[in-house]
C-alpha positions as CSV (number, residue, x, y, z in Angstrom):
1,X,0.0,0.0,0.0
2,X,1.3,3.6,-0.8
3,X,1.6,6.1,1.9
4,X,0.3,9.3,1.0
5,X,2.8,12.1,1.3
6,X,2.9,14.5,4.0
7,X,4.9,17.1,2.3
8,X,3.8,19.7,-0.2
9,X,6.6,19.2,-2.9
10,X,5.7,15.4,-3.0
11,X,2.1,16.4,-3.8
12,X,2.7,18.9,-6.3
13,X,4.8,16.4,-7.7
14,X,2.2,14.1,-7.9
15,X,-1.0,16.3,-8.5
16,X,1.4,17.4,-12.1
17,X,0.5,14.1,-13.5
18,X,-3.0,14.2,-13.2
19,X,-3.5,17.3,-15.4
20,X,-5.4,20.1,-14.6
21,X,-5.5,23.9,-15.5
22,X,-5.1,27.2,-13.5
23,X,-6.6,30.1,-15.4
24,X,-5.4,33.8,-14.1
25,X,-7.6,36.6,-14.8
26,X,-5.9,40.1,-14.7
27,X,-9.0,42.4,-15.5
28,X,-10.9,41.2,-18.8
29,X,-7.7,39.2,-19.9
30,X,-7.3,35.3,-19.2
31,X,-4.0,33.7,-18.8
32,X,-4.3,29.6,-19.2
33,X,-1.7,27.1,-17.5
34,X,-1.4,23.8,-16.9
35,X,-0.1,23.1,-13.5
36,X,2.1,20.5,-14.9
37,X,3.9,24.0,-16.8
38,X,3.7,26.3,-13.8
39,X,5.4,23.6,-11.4
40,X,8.2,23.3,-13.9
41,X,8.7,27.1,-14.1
42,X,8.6,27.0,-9.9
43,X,11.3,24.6,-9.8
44,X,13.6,27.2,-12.4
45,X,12.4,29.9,-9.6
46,X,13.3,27.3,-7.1
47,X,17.2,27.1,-8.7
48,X,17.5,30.9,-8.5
49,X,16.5,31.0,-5.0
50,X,18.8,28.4,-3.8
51,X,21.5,30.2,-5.9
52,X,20.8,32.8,-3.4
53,X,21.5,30.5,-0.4
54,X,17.5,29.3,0.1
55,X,17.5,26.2,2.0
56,X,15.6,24.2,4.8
57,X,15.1,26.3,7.5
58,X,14.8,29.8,5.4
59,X,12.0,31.9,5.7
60,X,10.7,34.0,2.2
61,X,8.6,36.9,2.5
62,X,6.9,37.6,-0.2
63,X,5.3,40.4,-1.1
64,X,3.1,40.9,-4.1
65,X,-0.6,41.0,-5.7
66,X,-2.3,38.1,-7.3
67,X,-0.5,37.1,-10.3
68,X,1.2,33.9,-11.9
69,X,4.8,34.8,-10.8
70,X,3.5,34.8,-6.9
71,X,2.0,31.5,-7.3
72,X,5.3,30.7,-9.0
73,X,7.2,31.7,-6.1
74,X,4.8,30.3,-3.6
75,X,5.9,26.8,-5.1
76,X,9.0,27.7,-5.6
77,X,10.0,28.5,-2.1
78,X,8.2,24.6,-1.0
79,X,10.9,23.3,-3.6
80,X,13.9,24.7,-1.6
81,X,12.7,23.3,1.4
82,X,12.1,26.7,3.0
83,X,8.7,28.3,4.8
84,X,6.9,30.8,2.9
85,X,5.8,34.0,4.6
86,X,3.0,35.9,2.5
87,X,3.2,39.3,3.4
88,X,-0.6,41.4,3.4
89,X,-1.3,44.2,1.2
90,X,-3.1,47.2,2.4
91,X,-7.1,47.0,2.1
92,X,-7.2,50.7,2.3
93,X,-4.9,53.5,1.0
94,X,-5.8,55.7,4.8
95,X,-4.2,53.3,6.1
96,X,-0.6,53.1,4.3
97,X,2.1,54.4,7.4
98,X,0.0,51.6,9.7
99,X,0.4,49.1,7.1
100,X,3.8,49.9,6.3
101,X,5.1,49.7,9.9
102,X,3.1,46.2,10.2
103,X,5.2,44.6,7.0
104,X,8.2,45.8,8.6
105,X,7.5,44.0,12.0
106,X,6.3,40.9,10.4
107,X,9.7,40.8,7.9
108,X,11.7,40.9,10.9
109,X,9.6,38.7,13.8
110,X,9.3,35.7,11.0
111,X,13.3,36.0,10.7
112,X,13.2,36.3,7.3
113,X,16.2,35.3,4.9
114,X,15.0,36.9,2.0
115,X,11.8,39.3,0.5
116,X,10.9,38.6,-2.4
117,X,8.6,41.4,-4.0
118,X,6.9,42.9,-6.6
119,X,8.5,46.3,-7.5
120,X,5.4,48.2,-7.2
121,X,5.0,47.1,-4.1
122,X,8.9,47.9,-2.3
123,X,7.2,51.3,-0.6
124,X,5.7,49.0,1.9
125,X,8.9,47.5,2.9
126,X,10.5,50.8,4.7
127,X,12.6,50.0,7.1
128,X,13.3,51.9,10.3
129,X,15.4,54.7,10.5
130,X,18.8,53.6,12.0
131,X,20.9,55.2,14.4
132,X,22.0,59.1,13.1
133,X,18.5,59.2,11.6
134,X,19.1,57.3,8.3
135,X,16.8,55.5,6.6
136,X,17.6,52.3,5.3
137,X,18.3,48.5,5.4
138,X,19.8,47.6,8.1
139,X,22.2,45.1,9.8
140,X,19.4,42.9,10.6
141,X,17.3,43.2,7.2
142,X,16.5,41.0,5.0
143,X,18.2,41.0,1.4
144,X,15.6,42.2,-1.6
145,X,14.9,40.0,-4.9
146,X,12.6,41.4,-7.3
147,X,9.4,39.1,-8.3
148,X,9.7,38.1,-11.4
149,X,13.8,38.1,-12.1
150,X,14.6,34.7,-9.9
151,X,13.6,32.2,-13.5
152,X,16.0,31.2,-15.7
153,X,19.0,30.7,-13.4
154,X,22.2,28.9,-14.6
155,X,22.3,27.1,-11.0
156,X,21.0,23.5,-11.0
157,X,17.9,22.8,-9.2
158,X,18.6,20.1,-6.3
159,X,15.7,18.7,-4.5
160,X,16.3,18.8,-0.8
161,X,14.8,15.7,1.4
162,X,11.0,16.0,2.2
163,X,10.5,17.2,6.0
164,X,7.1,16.9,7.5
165,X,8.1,18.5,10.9
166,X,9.5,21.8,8.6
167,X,7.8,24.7,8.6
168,X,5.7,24.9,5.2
169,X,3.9,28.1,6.2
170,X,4.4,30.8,9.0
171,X,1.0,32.8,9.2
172,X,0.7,35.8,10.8
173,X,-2.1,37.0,12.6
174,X,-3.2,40.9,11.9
175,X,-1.2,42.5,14.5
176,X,-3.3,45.2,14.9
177,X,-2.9,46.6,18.1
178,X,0.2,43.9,19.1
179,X,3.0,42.8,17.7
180,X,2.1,40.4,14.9
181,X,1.8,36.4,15.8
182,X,3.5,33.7,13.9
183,X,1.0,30.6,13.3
184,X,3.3,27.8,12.3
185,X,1.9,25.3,10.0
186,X,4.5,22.2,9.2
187,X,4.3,20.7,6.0
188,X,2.4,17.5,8.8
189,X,-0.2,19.9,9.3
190,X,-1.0,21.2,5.9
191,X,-1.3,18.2,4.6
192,X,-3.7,16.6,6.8
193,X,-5.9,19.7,6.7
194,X,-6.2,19.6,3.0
195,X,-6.9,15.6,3.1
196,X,-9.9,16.7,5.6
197,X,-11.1,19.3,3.3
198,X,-10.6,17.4,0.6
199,X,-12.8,14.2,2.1
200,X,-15.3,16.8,3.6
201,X,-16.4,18.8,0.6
202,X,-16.6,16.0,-1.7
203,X,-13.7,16.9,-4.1
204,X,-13.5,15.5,-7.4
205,X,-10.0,16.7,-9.0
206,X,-11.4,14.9,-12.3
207,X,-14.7,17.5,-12.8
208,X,-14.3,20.2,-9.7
209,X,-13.7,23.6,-11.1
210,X,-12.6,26.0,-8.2
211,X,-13.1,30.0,-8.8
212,X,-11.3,31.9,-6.3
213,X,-10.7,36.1,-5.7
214,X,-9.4,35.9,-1.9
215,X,-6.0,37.4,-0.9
216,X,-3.0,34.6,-0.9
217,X,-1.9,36.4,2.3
218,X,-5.1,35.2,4.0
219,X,-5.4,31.1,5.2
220,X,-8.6,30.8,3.0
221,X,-6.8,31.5,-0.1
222,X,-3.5,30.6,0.4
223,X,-4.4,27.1,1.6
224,X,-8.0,26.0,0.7
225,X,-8.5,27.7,-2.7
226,X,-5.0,27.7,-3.8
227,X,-3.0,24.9,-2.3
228,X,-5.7,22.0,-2.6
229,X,-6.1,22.4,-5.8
230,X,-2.4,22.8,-6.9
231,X,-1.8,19.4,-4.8
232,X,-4.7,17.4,-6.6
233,X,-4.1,19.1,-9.8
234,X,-7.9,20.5,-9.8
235,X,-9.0,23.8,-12.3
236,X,-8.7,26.7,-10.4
237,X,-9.8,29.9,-12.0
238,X,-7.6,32.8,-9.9
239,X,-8.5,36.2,-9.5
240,X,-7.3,39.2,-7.6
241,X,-9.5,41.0,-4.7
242,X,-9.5,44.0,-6.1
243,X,-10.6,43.1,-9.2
244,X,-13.5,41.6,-7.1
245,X,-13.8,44.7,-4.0
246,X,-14.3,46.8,-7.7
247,X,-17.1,44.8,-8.9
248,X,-18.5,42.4,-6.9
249,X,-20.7,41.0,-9.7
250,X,-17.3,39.5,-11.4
251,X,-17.4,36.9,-9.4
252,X,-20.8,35.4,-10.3
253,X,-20.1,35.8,-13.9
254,X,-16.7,34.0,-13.2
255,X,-18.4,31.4,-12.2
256,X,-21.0,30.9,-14.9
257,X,-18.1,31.3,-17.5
258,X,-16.0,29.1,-16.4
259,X,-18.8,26.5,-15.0
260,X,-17.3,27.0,-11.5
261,X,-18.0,24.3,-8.9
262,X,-16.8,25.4,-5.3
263,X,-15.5,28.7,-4.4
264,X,-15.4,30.4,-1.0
265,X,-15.8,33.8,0.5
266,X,-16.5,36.0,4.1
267,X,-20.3,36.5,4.7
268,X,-19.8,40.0,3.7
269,X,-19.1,38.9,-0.1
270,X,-22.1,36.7,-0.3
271,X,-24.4,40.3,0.6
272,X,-22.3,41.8,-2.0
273,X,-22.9,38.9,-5.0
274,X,-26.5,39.2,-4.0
275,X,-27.2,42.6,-5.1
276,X,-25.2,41.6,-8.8
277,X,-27.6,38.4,-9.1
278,X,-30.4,40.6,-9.0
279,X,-28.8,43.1,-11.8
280,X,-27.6,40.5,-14.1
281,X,-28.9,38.0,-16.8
282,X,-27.5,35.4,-18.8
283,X,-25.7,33.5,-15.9
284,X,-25.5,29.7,-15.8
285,X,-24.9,29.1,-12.4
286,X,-26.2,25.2,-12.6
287,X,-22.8,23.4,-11.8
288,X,-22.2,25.0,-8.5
289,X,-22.5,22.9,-5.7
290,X,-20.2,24.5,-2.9
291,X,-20.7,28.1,-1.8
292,X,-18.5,27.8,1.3
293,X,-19.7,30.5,4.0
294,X,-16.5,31.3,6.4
295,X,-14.0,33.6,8.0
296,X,-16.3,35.6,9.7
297,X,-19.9,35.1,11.4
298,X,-22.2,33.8,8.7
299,X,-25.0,35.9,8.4
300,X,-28.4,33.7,7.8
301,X,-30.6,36.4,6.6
302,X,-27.4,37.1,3.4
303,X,-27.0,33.6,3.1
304,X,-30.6,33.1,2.2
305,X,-31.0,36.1,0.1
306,X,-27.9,35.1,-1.8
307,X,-29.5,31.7,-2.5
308,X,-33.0,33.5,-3.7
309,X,-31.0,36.1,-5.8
310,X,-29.7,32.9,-7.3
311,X,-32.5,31.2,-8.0
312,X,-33.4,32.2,-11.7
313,X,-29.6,31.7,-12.6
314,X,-30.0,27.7,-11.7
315,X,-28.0,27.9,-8.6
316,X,-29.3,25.3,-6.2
317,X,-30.0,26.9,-2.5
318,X,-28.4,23.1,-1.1
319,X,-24.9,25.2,-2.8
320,X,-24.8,27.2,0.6
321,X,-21.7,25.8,3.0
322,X,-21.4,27.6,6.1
323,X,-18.2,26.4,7.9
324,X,-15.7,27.3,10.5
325,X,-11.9,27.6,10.4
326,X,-9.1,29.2,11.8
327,X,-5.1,29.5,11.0
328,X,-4.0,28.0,13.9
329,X,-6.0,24.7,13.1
330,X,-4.3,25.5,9.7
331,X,-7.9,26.0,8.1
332,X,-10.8,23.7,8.4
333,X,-12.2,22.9,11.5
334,X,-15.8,21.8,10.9
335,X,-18.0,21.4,7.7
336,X,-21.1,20.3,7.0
337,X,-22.6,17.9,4.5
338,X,-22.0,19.2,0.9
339,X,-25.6,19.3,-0.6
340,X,-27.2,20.1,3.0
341,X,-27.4,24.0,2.2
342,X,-28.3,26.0,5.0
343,X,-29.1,24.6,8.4
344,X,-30.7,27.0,10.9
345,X,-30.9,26.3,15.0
346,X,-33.6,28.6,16.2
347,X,-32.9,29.0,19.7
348,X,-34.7,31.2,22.7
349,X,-32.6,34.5,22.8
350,X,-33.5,34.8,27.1
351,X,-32.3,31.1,27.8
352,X,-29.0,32.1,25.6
353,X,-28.3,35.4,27.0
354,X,-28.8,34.6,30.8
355,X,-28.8,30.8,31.3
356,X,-26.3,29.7,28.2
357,X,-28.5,27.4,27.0
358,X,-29.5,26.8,23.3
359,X,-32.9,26.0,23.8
360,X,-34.9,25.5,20.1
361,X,-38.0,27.8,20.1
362,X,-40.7,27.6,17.4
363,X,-41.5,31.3,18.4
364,X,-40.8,34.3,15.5
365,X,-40.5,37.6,17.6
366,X,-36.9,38.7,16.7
367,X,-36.3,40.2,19.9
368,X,-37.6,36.7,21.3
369,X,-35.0,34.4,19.1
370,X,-31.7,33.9,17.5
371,X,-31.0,32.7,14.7
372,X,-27.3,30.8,14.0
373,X,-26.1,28.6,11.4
374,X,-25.3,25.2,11.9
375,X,-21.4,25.0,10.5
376,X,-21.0,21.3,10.2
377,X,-19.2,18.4,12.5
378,X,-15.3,18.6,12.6
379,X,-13.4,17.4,9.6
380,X,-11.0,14.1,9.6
381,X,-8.6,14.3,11.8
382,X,-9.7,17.1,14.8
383,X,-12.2,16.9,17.7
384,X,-13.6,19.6,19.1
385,X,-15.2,20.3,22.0
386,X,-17.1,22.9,24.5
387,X,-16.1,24.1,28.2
388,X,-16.9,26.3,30.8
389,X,-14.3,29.1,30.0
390,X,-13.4,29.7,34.1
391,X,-13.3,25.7,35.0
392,X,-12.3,24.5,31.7
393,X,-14.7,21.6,32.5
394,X,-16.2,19.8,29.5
395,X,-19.8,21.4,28.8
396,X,-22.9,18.9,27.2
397,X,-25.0,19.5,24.0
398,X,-26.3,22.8,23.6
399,X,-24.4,24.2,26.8
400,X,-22.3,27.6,25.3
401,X,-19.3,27.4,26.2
402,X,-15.4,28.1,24.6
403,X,-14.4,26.1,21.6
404,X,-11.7,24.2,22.0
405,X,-9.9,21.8,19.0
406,X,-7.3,19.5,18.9
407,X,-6.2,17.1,16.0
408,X,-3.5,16.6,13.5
409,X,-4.1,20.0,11.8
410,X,-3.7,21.7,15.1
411,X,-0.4,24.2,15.0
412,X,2.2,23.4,17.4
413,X,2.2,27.1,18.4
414,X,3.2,30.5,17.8
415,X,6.7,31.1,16.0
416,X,9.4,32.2,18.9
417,X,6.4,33.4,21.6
418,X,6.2,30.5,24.5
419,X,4.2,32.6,26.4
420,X,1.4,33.4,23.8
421,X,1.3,29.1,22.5
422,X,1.1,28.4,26.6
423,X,-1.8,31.2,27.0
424,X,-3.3,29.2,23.5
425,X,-3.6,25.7,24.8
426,X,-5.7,24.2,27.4
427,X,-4.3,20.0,28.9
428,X,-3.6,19.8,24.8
429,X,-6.1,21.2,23.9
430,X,-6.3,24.5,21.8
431,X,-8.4,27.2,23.0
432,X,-10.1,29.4,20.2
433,X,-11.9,32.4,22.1
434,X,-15.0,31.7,20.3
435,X,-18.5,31.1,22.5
436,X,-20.2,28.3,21.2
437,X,-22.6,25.0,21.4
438,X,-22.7,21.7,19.8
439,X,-26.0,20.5,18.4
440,X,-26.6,16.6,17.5
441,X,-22.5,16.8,16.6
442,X,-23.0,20.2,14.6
443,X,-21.2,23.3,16.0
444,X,-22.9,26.8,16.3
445,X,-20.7,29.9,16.8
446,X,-22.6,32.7,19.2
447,X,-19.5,35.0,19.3
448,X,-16.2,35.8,20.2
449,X,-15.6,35.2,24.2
450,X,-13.4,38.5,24.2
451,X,-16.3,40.6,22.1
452,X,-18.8,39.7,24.9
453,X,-20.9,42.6,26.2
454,X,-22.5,41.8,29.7
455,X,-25.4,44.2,30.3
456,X,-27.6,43.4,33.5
457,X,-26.8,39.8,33.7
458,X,-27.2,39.4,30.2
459,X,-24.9,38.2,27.5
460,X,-25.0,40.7,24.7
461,X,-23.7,38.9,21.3
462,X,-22.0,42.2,19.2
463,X,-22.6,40.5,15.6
464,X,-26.9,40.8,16.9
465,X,-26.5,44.8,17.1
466,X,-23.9,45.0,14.1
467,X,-26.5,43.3,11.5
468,X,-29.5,45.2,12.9
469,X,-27.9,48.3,12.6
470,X,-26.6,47.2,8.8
471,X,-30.3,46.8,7.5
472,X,-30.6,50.7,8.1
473,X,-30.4,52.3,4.3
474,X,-27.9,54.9,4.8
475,X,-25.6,52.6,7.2
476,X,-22.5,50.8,4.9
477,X,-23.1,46.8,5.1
478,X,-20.6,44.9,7.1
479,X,-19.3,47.8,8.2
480,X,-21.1,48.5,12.1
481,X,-19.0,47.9,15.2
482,X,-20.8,47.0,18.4
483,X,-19.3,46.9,21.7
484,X,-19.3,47.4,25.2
485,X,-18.2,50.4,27.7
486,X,-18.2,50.6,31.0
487,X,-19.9,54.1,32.5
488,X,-21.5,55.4,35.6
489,X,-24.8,52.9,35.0
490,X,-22.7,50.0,34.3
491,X,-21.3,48.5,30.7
492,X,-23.7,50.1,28.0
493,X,-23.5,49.6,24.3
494,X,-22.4,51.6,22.3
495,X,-22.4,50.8,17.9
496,X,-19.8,52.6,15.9
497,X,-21.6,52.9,11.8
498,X,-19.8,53.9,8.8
499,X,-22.2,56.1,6.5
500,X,-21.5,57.8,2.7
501,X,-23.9,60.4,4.3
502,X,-22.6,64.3,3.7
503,X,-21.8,65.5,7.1
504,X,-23.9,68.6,6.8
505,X,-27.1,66.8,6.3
506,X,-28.1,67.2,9.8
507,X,-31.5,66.2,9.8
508,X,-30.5,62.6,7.9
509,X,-27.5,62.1,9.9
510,X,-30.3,62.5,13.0
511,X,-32.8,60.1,11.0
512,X,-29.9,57.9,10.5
513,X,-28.7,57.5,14.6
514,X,-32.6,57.1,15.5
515,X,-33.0,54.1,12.9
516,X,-29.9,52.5,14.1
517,X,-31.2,53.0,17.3
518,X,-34.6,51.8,16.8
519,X,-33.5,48.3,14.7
520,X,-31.0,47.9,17.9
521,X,-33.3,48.5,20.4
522,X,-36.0,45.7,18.9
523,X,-33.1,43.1,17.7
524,X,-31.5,42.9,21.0
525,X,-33.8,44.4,23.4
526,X,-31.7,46.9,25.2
527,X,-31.3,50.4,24.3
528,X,-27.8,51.4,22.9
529,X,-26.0,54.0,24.9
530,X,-24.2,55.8,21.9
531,X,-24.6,56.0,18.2
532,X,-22.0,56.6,16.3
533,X,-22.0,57.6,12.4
534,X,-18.6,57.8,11.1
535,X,-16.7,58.0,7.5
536,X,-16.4,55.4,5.1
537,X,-13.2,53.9,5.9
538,X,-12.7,54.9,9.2
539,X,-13.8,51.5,11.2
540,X,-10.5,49.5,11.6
541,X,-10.0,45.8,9.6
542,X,-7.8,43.2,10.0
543,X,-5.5,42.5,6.4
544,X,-8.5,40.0,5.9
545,X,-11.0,42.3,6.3
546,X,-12.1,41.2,9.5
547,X,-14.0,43.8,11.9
548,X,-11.5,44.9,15.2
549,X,-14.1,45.3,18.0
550,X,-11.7,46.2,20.7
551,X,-9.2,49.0,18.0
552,X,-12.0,50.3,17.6
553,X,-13.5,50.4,21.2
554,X,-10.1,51.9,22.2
555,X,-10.2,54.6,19.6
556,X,-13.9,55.6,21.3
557,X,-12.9,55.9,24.8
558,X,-9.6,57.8,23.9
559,X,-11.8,60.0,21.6
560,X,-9.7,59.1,18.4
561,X,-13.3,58.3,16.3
562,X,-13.7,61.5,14.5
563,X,-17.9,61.1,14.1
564,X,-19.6,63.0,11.1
């Protein structure tokens, strides 16, 4: 019997005899390549980085858009035997000096032995000034190659031994308001997380077409939309998030060109795709049978008006594939059956908020109930329970509790912090901050345990407040902020909303904050204590986009939100 490899390189290897095409769109122009091609042109890449003294152990920034020569070099740097360190780009041009000084901490805390980077892009790599008050590389920098110049080398490729302990990947967290955090991922890990993605969703390398816009700095592209299929040798149609964040409709008619199969997206994306099903005609959206949900809190009320908006373009509502996943369990963590669709678990919003208890409730009042999606039972390989987050004692069925994982995905810890991998683990097992239940083996996500707003006993959920405020017509979707602060009465809530409103409309800025107020008040049943309208582009994201709750809550208490 032949083992299955546990190494990337040895998969690639593999995956380029089974065929299989990657298509790169750069705007309205298609690039075609078989993978067989593109891992031949890695390994040249792979020659001119070891001609450069690349090797087992190395770390390789890179830093670059979407394009063929970063996938190239993605490959590439697995050839050498190194770990590859994909460096974020900024989602915002406000935010440039932050970003910079983030890329410069993450160069230097992953050690890295070279960056590699597109040209365009060497303004984000500024490093500090040195002693005297110069700018410039220092003693401790990293040496520069430019994307696209490492092919063609003279020096011989050698093919170092395969390494399942090594470091394939070093993911860093946002590093927002910290220093950033090094997920390790060894080639072990990656591996096994792609075999249980690859069992879960029902992959078919042989008919499968994945259509993919997300970031390759982010663990949902780099990993699960481009790695799994460059290791089975699937179709992959690649695009880059701008060209997507510029118009959001691209991606349904991506996937009616190219008779896409699976992709994958944050909830916020699927409210976005919605509004373009509605505008366009023409789409064939018959073959897709995996919309995986993930990243963030999957909205129920998007999800099902994505699958309606779909409807008269044949897309079949079982498509929708809420899941859960984090970097430090690689990627996948649990999914559900492909061809379920959307599970709801209606539970009583009192018995959640005071007892934790998910207790199912036929009633409809929306202040009465809460509606979460069920994401699925863990994939091959991980277990996953729920405890009481003082005791740590194990919690039973619908009992909300912490999620905990563990499982041969799981990261070993955080690159060169012992004292952040103790803080993340809990007798082996690794603790994820998220509140949660398990229902008949299914897991439910409430919230994140640091988010948590305790108001009178009760436990306030932000993501309730956040979408309520949302549905108000002059508020930007997915881009509320709910939180808690603590004042003379107690905590009160307070919700932070982005709006394209002019800032001398007084009287609809004043509509505006008692509409927010009102959806609040009736979605979660407590009165907020502040309304905040803000700018577009002012609430603070992760690299992936993600919401920061407690940046943000900061910048409100020291009076750093600048309101409209």
């Amino acid at each position: 019997m032949t083992s299955v490899p546990t190494c990337l390189p040895s998969r690639i290897e593999h995956a380029a005899r089974e065929g299989g095409v990657l298509a790169f769109i750069t705007g309205d122009e298609v690039e075609r390549v078989e993978w067989g091609r593109l891992h031949e042109e890695a390994r040249g890449v792979a020659a001119g980085l070891q001609a450069r003294g690349v090797g087992p152990g190395d770390h390789v920034a890179l830093l670059a858009g979407t394009s063929r020569a970063l996938v190239t070099a993605i490959e590439a740097v697995w050839w050498c035997g190194a770990t590859v360190v994909v460096l974020p780009l900024p989602m915002r041009l406000g935010s440039v000096e932050e970003f910079v000084d983030g890329t410069r901490r993450r160069i230097r805390r992953a050690d890295t032995s070279l960056l590699v980077a597109d040209p365009a892009l060497l303004e984000f790599w500024s490093p500090a000034p040195r002693s005297g008050g110069r700018s410039g590389p220092g003693p401790h920098d990293p040496p520069i190659a430019l994307l696209g110049e490492l092919g063609g080398h003279e020096h011989a490729y050698e093919r170092p031994a395969d390494d399942p302990e090594s470091l394939a990947i070093l993911q860093f967290t946002s590093g927002s308001t910290a220093d950033p955090k090094g997920v390790m991922l060894p080639h072990r890990c990656v591996t096994a997380n792609l075999d249980g993605i690859a069992a879960a969703a029902e992959l078919d390398p042989e008919h499968d077409v994945v259509v993919s816009w997300l970031p390759l700095y982010h663990d949902m592209g780099l990993i699960g939309t481009l790695t799994l299929p460059m290791t089975t040798g699937t179709d992959l149609v690649l695009a880059a998030p701008q060209d997507f964040l510029a118009s959001p409709r691209r991606w349904m008619e991506w996937m009616s060109a190219f008779g896409g199969t699976a992709t994958a997206g944050p909830n916020f994306s699927y409210a976005l795709a919605a509004r373009g099903l509605r505008r366009l005609d023409g789409l064939d959206l018959s073959r897709w049978r995996l919309a995986l949900n993930g990243a963030e809190p999957v909205d129920p009320l998007a999800v099902e008006a994505f699958c309606a908006a779909g409807l008269r373009h044949g897309l079949d509502p079982s498509a929708a594939y809420p899941a859960f996943g984090m970097a430090e369990a690689t990627l996948a963590v649990t999914f559900p059956e492909p061809g379920s669709g959307l599970a709801i678990d209606r539970v009583d919003r009192h018995a959640l908020e005071h007892a934790g208890e998910a207790v199912v409730t036929g009633a409809d009042d929306p202040a009465k109930v809460r509606d979460l999606a069920l994401l699925g039972s863990p994939v091959q390989g991980l277990e996953v329970r729920i405890v009481d987050p003082a005791s740590g004692c194990e919690l039973g069925e619908r009992l909300v509790g912490e999620l905990e994982i563990r499982g041969t995905s799981v990261t070993p810890g955080y690159y060169r912090d012992e004292a952040a991998t103790a803080a993340a683990f809990h007798d082996g097992w690794l603790r994820t901050g998220d509140l949660g239940y398990l229902a008949d083996g299914q897991l439910a996500v409430c919230g994140r345990l640091k988010d948590l707003i305790i108001v009178g006993g009760r436990n306030v959920f932000p993501e309730d407040a956040e979408r309520a405020a949302a549905a108000v017509e002059e508020v930007r979707d997915g881009n509320v902020i709910a939180f808690g602060t603590e004042g003379r009465r107690g905590e009160g809530l307070v919700v932070v909303a982005e709006t394209r409103l002019d800032p001398v409309d007084e009287p609809g800025l004043a509509a505006v904050r008692g509409a927010v107020a009102q959806r609040v008040k009736d979605a979660v049943g407590l009165p907020a204590r502040e309304i905040v309208l803000v700018r577009p582009g002012t609430l603070p994201k992760t690299s992936s986009g993600k919401l920061q709750r407690s940046l943000c809550r900061d910048r409100y208490r020291t009076q750093a939100l600048e309101p409209v």
